[in-house]
C-alpha positions as CSV (number, residue, x, y, z in Angstrom):
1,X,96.0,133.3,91.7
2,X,94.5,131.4,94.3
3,X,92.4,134.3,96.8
4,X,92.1,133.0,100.7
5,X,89.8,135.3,101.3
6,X,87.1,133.5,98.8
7,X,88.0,130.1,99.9
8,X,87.4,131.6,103.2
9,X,84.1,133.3,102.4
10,X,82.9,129.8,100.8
11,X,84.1,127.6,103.7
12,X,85.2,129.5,106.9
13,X,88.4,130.3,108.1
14,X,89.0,127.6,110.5
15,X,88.9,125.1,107.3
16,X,91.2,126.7,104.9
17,X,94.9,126.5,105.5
18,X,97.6,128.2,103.8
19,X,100.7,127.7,106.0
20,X,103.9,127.3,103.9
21,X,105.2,124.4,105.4
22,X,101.6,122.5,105.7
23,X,101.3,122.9,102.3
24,X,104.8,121.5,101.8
25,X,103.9,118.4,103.4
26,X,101.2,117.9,100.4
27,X,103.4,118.2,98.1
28,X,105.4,115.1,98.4
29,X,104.6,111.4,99.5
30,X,107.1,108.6,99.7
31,X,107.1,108.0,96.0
32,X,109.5,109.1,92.8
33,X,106.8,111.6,91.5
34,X,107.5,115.0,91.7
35,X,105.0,117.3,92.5
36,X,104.4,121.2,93.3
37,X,103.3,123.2,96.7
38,X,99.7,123.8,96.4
39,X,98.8,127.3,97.5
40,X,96.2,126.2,99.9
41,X,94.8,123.3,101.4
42,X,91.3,123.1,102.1
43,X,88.5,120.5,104.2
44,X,85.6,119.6,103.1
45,X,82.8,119.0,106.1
46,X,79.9,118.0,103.4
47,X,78.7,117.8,99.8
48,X,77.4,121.0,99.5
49,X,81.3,122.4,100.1
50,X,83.0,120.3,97.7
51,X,80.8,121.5,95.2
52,X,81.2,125.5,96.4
53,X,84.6,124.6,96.0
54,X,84.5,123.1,92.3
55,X,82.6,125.6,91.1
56,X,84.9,128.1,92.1
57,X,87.7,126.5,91.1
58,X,85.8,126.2,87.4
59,X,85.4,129.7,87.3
60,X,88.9,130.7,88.3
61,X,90.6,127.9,86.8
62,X,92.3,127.1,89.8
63,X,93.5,123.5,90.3
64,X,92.0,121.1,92.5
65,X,93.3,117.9,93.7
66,X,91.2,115.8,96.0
67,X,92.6,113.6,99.1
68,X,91.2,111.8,101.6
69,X,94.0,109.8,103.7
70,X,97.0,111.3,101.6
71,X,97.9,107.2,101.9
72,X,98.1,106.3,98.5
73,X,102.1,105.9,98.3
74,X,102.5,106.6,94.3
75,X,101.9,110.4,93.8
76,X,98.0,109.9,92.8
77,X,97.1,112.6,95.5
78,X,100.2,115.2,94.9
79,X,99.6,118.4,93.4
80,X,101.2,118.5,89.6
81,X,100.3,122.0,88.9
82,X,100.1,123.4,92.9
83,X,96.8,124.8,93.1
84,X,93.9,123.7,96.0
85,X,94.2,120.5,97.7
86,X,90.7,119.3,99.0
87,X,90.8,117.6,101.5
88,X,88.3,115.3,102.7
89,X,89.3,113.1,105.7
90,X,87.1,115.3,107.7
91,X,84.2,113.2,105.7
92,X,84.4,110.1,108.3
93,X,81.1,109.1,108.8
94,X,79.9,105.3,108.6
95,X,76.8,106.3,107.5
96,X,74.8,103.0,107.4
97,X,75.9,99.1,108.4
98,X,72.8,97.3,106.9
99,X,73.4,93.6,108.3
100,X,70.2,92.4,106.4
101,X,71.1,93.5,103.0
102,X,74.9,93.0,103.5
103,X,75.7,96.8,102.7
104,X,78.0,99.1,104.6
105,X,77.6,103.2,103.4
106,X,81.0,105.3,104.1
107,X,82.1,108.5,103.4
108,X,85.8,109.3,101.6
109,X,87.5,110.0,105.0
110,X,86.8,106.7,107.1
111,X,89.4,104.7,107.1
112,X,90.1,100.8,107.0
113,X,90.9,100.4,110.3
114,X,87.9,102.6,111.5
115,X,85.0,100.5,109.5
116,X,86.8,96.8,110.0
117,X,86.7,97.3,113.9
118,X,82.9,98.5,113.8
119,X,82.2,96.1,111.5
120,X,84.4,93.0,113.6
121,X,82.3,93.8,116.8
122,X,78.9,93.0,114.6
123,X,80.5,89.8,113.4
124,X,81.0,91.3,109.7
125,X,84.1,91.9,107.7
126,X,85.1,94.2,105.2
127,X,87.8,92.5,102.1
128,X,91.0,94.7,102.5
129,X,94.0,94.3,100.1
130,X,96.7,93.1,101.5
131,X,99.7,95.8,102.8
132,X,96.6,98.5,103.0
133,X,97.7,101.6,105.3
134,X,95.4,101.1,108.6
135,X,94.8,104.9,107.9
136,X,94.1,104.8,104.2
137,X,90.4,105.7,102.7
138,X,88.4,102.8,102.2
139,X,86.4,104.5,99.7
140,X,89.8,105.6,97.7
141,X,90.7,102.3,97.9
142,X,88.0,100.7,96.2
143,X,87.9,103.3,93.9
144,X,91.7,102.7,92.8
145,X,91.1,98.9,92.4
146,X,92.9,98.0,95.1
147,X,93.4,94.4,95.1
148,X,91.8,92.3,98.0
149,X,93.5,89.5,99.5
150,X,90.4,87.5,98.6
151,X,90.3,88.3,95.1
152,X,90.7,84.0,94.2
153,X,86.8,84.4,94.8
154,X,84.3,86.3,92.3
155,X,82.1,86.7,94.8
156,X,84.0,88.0,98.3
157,X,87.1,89.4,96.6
158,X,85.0,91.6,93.3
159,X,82.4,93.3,92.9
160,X,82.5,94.7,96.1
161,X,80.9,98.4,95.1
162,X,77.3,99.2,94.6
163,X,76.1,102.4,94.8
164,X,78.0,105.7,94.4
165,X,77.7,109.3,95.3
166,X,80.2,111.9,93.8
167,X,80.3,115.3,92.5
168,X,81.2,115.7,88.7
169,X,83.8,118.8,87.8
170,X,81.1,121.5,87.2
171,X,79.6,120.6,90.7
172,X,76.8,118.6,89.7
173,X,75.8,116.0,92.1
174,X,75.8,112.2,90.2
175,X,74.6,108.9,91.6
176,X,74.9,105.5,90.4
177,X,73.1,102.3,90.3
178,X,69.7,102.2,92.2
179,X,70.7,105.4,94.0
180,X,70.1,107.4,91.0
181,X,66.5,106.2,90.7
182,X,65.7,108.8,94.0
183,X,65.3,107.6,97.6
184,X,67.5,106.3,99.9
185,X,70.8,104.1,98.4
186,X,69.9,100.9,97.6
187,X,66.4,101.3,97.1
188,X,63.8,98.7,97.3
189,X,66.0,96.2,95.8
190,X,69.0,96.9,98.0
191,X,72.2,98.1,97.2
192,X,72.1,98.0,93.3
193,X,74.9,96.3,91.5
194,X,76.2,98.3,88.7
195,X,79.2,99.1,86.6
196,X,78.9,102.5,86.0
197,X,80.8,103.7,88.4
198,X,83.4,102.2,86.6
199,X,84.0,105.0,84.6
200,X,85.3,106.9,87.7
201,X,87.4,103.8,89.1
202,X,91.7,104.5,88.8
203,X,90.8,108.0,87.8
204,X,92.3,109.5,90.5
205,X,90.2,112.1,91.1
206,X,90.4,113.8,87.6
207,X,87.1,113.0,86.6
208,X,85.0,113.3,89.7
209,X,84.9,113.6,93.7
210,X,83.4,110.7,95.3
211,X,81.5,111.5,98.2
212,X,79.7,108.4,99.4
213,X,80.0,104.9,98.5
214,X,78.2,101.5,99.3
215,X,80.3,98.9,99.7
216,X,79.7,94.5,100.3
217,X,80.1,93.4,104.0
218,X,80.5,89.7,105.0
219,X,79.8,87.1,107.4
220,X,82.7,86.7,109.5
221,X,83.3,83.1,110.5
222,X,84.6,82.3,113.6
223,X,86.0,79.0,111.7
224,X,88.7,79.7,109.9
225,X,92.3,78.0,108.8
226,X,95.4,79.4,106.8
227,X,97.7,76.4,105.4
228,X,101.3,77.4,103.9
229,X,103.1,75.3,101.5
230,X,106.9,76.2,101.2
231,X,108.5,76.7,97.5
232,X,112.5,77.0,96.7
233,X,111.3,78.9,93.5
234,X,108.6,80.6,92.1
235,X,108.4,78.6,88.8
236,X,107.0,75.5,91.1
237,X,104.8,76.9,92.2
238,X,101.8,78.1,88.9
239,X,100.6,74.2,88.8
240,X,99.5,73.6,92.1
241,X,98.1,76.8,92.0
242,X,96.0,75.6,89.2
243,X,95.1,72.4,90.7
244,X,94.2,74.2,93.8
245,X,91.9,76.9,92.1
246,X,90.2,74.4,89.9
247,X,88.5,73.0,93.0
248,X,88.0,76.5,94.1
249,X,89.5,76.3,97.3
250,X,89.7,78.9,99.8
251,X,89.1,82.9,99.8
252,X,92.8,83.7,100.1
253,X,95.2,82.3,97.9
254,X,98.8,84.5,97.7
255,X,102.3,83.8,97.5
256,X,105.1,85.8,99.7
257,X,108.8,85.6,99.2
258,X,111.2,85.4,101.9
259,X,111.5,89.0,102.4
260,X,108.5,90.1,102.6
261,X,107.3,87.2,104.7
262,X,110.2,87.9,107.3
263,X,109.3,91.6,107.5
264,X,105.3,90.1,108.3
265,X,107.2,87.8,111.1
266,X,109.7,90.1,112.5
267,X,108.7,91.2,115.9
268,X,111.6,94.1,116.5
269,X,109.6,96.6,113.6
270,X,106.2,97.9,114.2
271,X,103.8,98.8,111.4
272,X,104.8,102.4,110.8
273,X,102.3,105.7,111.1
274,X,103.5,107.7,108.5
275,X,105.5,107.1,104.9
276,X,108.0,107.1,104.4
277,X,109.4,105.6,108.0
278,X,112.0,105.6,110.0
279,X,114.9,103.4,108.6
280,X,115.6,100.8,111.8
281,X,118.3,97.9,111.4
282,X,117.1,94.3,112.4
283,X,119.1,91.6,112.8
284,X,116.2,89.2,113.7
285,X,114.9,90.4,110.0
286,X,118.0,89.3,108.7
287,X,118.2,86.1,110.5
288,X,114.1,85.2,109.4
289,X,115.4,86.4,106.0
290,X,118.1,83.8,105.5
291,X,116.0,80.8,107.2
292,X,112.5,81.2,105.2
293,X,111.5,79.6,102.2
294,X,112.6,81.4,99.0
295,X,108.8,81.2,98.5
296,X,105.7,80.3,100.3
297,X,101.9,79.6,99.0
298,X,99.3,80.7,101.7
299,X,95.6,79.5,101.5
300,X,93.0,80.7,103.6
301,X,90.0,79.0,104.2
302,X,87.1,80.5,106.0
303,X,82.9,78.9,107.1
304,X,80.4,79.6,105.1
305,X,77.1,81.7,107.7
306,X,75.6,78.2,107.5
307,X,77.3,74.6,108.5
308,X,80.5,76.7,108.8
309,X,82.3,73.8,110.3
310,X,81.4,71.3,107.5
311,X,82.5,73.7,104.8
312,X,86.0,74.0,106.7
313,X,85.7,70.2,106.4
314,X,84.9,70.0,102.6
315,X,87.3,72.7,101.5
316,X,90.5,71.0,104.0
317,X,90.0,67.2,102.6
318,X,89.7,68.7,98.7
319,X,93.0,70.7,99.5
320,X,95.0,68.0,100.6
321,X,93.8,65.8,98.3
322,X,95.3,68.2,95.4
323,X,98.0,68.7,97.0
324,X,99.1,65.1,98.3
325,X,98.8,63.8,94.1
326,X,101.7,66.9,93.6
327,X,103.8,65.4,96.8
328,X,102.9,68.4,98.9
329,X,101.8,68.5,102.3
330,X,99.8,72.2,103.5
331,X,100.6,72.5,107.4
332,X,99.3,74.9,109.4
333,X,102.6,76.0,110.6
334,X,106.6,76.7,109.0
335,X,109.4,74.6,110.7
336,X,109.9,77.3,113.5
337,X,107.1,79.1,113.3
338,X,104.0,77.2,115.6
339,X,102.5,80.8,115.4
340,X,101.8,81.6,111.9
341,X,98.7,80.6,111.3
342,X,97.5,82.6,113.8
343,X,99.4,85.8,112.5
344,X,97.6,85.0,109.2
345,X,94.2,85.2,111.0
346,X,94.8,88.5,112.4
347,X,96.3,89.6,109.0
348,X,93.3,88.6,107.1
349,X,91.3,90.9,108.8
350,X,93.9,93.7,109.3
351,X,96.5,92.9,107.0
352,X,98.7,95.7,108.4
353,X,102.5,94.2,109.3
354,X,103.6,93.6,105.8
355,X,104.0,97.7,106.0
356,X,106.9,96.6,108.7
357,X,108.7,96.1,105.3
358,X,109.5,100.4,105.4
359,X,111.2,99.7,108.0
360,X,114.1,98.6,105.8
361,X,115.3,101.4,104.3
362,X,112.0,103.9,104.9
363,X,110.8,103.8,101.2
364,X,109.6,101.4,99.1
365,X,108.9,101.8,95.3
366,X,106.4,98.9,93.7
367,X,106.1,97.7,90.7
368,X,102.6,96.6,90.7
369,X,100.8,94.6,87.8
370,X,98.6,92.2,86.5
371,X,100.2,88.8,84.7
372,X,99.1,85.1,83.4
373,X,99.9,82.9,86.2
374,X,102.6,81.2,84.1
375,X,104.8,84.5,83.8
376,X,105.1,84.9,87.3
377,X,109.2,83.2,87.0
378,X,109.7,85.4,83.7
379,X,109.0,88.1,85.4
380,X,111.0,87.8,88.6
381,X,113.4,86.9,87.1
382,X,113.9,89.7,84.3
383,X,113.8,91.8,87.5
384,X,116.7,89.9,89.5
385,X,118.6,90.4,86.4
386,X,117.9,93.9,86.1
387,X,119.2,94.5,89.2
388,X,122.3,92.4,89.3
389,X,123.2,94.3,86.6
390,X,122.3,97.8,88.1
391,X,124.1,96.5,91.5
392,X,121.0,96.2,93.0
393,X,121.0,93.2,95.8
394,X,118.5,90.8,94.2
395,X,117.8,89.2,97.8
396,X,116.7,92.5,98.9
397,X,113.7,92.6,96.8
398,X,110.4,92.1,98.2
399,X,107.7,89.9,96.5
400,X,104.2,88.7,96.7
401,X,101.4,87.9,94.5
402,X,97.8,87.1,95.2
403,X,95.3,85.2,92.6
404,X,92.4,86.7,90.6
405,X,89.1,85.1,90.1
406,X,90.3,81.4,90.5
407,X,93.7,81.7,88.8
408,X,92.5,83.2,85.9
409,X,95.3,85.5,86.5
410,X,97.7,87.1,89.1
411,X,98.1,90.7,90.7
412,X,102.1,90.7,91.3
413,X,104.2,93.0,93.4
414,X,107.8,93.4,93.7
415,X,109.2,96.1,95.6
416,X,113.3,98.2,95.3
417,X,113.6,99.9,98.8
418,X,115.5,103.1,99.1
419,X,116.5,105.6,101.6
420,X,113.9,108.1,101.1
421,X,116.6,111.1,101.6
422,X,117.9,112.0,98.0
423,X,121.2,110.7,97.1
424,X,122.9,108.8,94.2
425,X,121.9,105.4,96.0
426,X,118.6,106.4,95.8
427,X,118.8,108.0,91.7
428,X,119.5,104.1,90.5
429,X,117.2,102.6,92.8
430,X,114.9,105.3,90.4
431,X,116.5,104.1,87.4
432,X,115.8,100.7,88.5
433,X,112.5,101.1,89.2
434,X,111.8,102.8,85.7
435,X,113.7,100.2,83.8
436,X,112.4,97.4,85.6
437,X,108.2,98.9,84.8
438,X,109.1,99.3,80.8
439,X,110.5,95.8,80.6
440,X,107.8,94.1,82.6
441,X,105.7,95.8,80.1
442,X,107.2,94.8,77.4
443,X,106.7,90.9,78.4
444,X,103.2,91.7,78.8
445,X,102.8,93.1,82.3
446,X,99.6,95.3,82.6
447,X,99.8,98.0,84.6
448,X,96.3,98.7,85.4
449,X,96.7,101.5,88.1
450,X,99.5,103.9,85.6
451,X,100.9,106.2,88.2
452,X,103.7,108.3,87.6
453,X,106.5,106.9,85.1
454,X,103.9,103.8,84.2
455,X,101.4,106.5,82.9
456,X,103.6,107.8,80.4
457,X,104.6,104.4,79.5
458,X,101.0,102.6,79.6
459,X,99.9,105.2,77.5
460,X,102.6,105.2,74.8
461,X,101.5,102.3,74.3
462,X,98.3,102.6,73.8
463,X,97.6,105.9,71.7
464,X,94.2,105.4,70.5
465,X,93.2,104.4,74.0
466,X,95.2,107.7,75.1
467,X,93.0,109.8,72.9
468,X,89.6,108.3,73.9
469,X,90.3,109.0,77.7
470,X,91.5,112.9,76.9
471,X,88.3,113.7,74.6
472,X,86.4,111.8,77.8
473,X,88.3,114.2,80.1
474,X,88.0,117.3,77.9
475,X,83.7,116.6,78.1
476,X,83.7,116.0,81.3
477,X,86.0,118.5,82.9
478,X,86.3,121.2,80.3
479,X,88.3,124.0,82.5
480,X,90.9,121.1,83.1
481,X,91.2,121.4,87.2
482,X,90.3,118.5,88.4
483,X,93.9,116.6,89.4
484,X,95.7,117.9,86.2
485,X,98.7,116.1,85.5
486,X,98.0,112.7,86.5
487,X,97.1,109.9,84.3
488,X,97.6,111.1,80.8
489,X,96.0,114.8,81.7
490,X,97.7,118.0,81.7
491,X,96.9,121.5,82.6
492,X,95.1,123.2,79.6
């Protein structure tokens, strides 16, 4: 039984809330996982809180689920058991932009929009996956593998985290990489590249509460070019890819179908605030719907801090000559659309409008995986036939892909949308959704972020793998509360 008084006692009143229907809006996001009313929601102003409020929570055994932008759209952040949420978007300090060293130092509740525009004005650039919420946590981001749109390059699209600050389930404060050796993060060798943070990464939150992370900045070139090569299918399109990533061309290398690229283009939605949106008809969605390319490759070539202009050169002339030996010809422009290239720019940077896409039908439910660049046809089309056969519209299914370390394999996304409002529409859009993630699986899909339904199926498929990460979770967070219910973790 969760006391307000003693959260009260330990934080102040004016940061614990337990209105019934505030805590009802925690409960839910726009996703198919259920979850239950948490009995309070509390804010965290600084370290020395969050671990107050762990420690209680051990000693009561009183849930605790952390959130910092309540932005991640599958459920990780909603209460299973009910419980405390902690919140920590009140946690939005940059702490550091260190432009010698390359480093930026945030705290859980600054968001993507709020670190890319200080960091734009210096002539740096954070990487941001593409379709991020403006709004979302930067550091839950990185900590959920989130894939960035310039993931084709080891260098600017991995490895992006350094140090790390959190506090473990029993309150104890834990740093990683050069952090941990005392002093300020970073240290005398600056921001120390390490992988033990790993252990924490696409936990979500059940093993830890991170409280500071360092995190890569780059350059930001004011040369850049996007070039689009249209596709009428998605099986031409794995052998250029390869040709292209062999030569290392480009930071951004990802593929959009038509639906997804019309929802970028259309200019009668606006990037929604909160999720799910507003359901808005469009007929100049439909209209760029019907007259885009089934499919369309988009590389993104940016300078280099030194002889920018000549790398631009380097990297054009090797990209046309791959692609002129295929018969293709990049353009920096579609048939009809003289202005894309310069949507692309501003999307590389905020890659915001593909979220225009909830405008549709004010949900959208992903299936969200890693494949061989090869399977990319199998697997769109063992989804179109899923859904024919479930009388789901095939051409209302929303696609894009973006290549890992230099096409050694692809992060793929399809998306169902569904009226958010329950509804028997909206029960086989679930079915869908559930059928379509098992048999993606089954050809070899890895779903490397389980949430919800994929959890239960990622892990029945992997039971010794299952049983590692529960004795790992029972050591760590013996009492059970941190975000019970997630991954494969339940309530003891």
């Amino acid at each position: 039984m969760i006391s307000i008084n003693d959260l009260q006692n330990i934080l102040g009143r004016d940061l614990v809330l337990n209105n019934d229907k505030i805590c009802e809006t925690y409960s839910r996001d726009q996703s198919f996982v259920n979850g239950q009313k948490p009995g309070a929601i509390v804010f965290a102003e600084s370290v020395e809180q969050i671990q107050k409020i762990l420690r209680y929570a051990n000693t009561t055994k009183i849930p605790v689920v952390p959130r910092s932008s309540g932005l991640n759209l599958h459920g990780g952040a909603v209460p299973a058991y009910g419980g405390i949420v902690l919140d920590l978007s009140k946690m939005d300090k940059i702490i550091e932009i260190n432009e010698k060293d390359l480093y930026v130092i945030v705290e859980p509740g600054v968001t993507f929009e709020k670190l890319q525009d200080a960091l734009t004005e210096k002539s740096f650039r954070v990487m941001l996956p593409f379709g991020v919420p403006p709004a979302r946590s930067v550091l839950t981001s990185y900590l959920e593998r989130d894939i960035m749109m310039t993931s084709a390059s080891t260098e600017y699209g991995n490895f992006l985290t350094h140090d790390t600050e959190l506090v473990l389930p029993d309150g104890e404060l834990f740093r990683t990489g050069c952090w941990n050796l005392g002093g300020r993060p970073g240290g005398l060798y600056g921001p120390g590249l390490n992988t033990l943070h790993r252990l924490w990464t696409g936990a979500q939150g059940t093993l830890g509460v991170f409280t500071k992370m360092v995190i890569s900045i780059h350059h930001l070139s004011p040369f850049r070019n996007f070039f689009f090569i249209p596709f009428e299918t998605s099986g031409e399109i794995p052998e250029p890819i390869k040709k292209i990533q062999r030569k290392e061309i480009g930071w951004e290398c990802l593929g959009l179908n038509r639906f997804n690229l019309a929802a970028v283009l259309n200019k009668e939605w606006e990037t929604p605030e909160n999720f799910p949106a507003k359901s808005l008809p469009s007929s100049n969605f439909e209209r760029l719907k019907a007259s885009l390319p089934p499919w369309t490759l988009i590389i993104g070539i940016s300078g280099l801090p030194h002889l920018a202009e000549e790398w631009i050169r380097i990297q054009k002339e090797a990209l046309l000559e791959v692609c002129s030996g295929m018969g293709l010809k990049p353009e920096r422009s579609l048939p009809g659309f003289s202005d894309i290239e310069d949507i692309f720019l501003k999307e590389s940077l905020r890659p915001f409008s593909i979220l225009k896409k909830f405008n549709y039908k004010g949900a959208v439910h992903d299936l969200s995986f890693k494949t061989h660049l090869k399977k990319i046809p199998e697997m769109e089309a063992a989804l179109i036939s899923l859904a024919r056969d479930s009388g789901y519209t095939p051409d209302d299914i929303g696609g894009y892909f973006t290549v890992i370390e230099r096409g050694r394999s692809v992060h793929c996304e399809f998306d169902l949308h569904a009226f958010p409002e329950p509804s028997e529409k909206r029960e086989k859009v679930k079915a869908l959704w559930e059928a379509a993630g098992k048999d993606l699986l089954d050809r070899g899909a890895l779903f490397d972020r389980p949430y919800g339904a994929w959890a239960e199926m990622v892990y029945a498929q992997a039971p010794e793998y299952h049983k590692k990460l529960s004795q790992l979770k029972t050591e760590m967070d013996p009492r059970g509360i941190l975000n019970p219910g997630r991954l494969c973790f339940t309530m003891k």
